[in-house]
C-alpha positions, 0 to 999 in steps of 0.5 A: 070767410075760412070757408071760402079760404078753404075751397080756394086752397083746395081749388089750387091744390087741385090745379097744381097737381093737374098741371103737374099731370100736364107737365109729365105728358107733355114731357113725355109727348115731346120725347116721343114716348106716346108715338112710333113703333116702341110707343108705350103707354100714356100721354098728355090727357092720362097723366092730366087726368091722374094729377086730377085723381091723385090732386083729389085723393091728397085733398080727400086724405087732409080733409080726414075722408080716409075711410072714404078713400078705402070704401071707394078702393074696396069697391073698386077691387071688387069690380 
């Protein structure tokens, strides 16, 4: 039963930070930031998916998968 306790807090740990991401992209598309002649990097769809990573990572972090985390990030900078 912890087990299954586990995967749902993870799944609405990961479901919060993905609507927050979306709550950020809407914000932004509505002030008008992502469009028209000054329009600046990122929208609903990016920060949606950078809540999703970063959801993700936080999990992985209090899960103890931090030498993961640094592999995937040396991996990473190397390419």
């Amino acid at each position: 039963m912890s087990d299954l306790l586990s995967e749902w807090e993870a799944t609405t740990r990961l479901a919060i930070a993905a609507l927050m991401g979306l709550g950020v992209g809407l914000k932004r598309e509505w002030s008008g930031h992502t469009s028209g002649p000054n329009a600046r990097f990122a929208g609903l769809r990016t920060f949606f998916l950078l809540g999703c990573l970063g959801g993700a990572a936080g999990l992985l972090l209090s899960r103890g998968f931090l030498a993961a985390m640094l592999a995937g990030l040396a991996v990473a900078s190397r390419v």
